[in-house]
C-alpha positions, -999 to 999 in steps of 0.1 A, spaced: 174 -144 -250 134 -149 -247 115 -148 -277 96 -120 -256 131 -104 -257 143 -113 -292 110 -92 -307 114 -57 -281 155 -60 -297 138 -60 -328 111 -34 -323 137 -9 -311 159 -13 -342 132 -8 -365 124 23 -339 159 34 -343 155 31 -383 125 52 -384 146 80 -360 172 76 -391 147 81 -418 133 113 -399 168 128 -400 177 121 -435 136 137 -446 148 167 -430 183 169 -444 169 164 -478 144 194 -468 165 220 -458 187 215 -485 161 222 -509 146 251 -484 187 266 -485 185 261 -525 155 273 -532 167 306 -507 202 306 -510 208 304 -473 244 294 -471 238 292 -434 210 262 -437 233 249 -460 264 242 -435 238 231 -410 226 201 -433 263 196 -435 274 196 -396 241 178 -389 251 147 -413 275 134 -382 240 125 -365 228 105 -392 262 89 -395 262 77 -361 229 66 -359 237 40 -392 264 30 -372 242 20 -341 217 9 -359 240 -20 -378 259 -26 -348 229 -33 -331 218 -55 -359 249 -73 -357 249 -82 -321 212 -94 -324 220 -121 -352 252 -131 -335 234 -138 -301 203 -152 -313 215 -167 -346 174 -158 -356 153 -182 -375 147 -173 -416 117 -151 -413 136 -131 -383 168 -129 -397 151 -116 -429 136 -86 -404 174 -81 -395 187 -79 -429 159 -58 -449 165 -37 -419 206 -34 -421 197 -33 -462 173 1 -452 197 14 -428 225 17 -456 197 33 -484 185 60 -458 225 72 -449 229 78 -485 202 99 -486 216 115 -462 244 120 -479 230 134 -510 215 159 -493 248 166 -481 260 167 -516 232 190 -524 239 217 -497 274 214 -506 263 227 -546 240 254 -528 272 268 -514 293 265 -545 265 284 -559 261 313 -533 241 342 -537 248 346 -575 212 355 -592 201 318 -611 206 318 -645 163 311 -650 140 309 -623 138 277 -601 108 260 -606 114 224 -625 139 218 -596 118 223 -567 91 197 -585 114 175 -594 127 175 -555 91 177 -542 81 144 -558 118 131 -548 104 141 -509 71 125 -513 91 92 -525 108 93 -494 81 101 -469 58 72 -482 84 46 -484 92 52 -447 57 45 -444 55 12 -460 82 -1 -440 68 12 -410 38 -6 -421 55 -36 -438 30 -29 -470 46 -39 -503 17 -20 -522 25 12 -511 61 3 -518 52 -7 -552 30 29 -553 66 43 -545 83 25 -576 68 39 -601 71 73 -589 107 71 -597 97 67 -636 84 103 -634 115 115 -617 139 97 -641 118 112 -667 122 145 -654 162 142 -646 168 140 -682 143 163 -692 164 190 -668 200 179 -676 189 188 -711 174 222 -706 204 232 -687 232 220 -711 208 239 -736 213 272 -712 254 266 -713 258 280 -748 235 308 -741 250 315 -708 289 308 -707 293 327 -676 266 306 -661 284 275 -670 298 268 -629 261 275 -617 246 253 -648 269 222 -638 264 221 -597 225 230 -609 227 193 -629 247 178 -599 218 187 -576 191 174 -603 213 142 -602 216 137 -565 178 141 -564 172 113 -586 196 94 -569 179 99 -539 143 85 -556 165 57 -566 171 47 -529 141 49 -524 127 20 -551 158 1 -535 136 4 -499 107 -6 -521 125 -39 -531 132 -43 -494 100 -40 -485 91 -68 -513 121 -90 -497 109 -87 -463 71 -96 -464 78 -120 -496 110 -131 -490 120 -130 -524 141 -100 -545 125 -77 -571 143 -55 -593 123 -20 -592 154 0 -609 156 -17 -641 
């Protein structure tokens, strides 16, 4: 394979990683959008739609794969490959917490909510931003805006506990609330586990361009 070669290989995976991150933005999206409305319909289309992103991770890595096998790639190339495969795994699972969320909208239904939704839909907005900007820094391979990202994620943490709180507060007033309450706190904590994937595409970032490992979680 030409070096010529060896760097198209390499753009179209990082091409193909960038198609990933689209999908899981919008999965994360319109499982806020079906929350936020309770459209059980939007809801079983984040679902079914999930199978895309699956498949694509799988491309993606097997792609990956084949390129290190063939090429066995120098350090600062196989580091490309790796932050990469590393990315690839982050962005699935926010794909699958989105299904996780859309899942809790259709536990929930169209029961009335227990308060009005407003700390929620913040708490996910800043989760989105997270996740549009750090597609960006990779796209751009700019550890500064991945660092930007980081520290977001200590106003979502912040706000994660701040929410779980209020809403083991609303059990006691609201026993027959309590099934709504709980899959309400599962969605709060698939949304800061979705900011936490993030920070770990931050320290990718950080490994790629530096080629050394930051913690960003702790």
């Amino acid at each position: 394979m030409t070096r010529e070669n060896f760097e198209e290989q390499l753009l179209g995976l990082k091409s193909e990683l960038m198609e990933l991150g689209d999908l899981a933005k919008v999965a994360i999206d319109r499982s806020i959008n079906a929350l936020e409305n309770q459209n059980v319909d939007l809801a079983l289309q984040v679902i079914d739609e999930d199978a895309k992103i699956n498949a694509l991770e799988e491309e993606i890595n097997e792609n990956a794969t084949w390129l290190i096998a063939k090429e066995q790639p120098l350090a600062t190339d196989l580091r490309k490959i790796i932050a990469i495969m590393k990315v690839t795994t982050d962005i699935e699972r926010i794909g699958d917490l989105a299904v996780n969320i859309a899942k809790s909208v259709i536990r929930i239904g169209k029961r009335e909510f227990v308060e009005p939704l407003n700390k929620i839909p913040h708490m996910a907005s800043i989760t989105q931003k997270m996740i549009d900007n750090i597609l960006l820094a990779f796209n751009e391979e700019d550890i500064y805006k991945a660092r930007d990202v980081a520290k977001m994620d200590d106003e979502v943490d912040k706000m994660y506990g701040g929410l779980v709180e209020e809403l083991m507060g609303l059990m006691t007033k609201n026993p027959d609330y309590i099934a709504q309450i709980i899959q309400l706190s599962f969605i709060c904590r698939y949304l800061e586990r979705a900011a936490d994937h993030s920070t770990n595409i931050s320290e990718a970032i950080i490994y790629l361009v530096k080629g050394k490992r930051y913690d960003l979680n702790s």
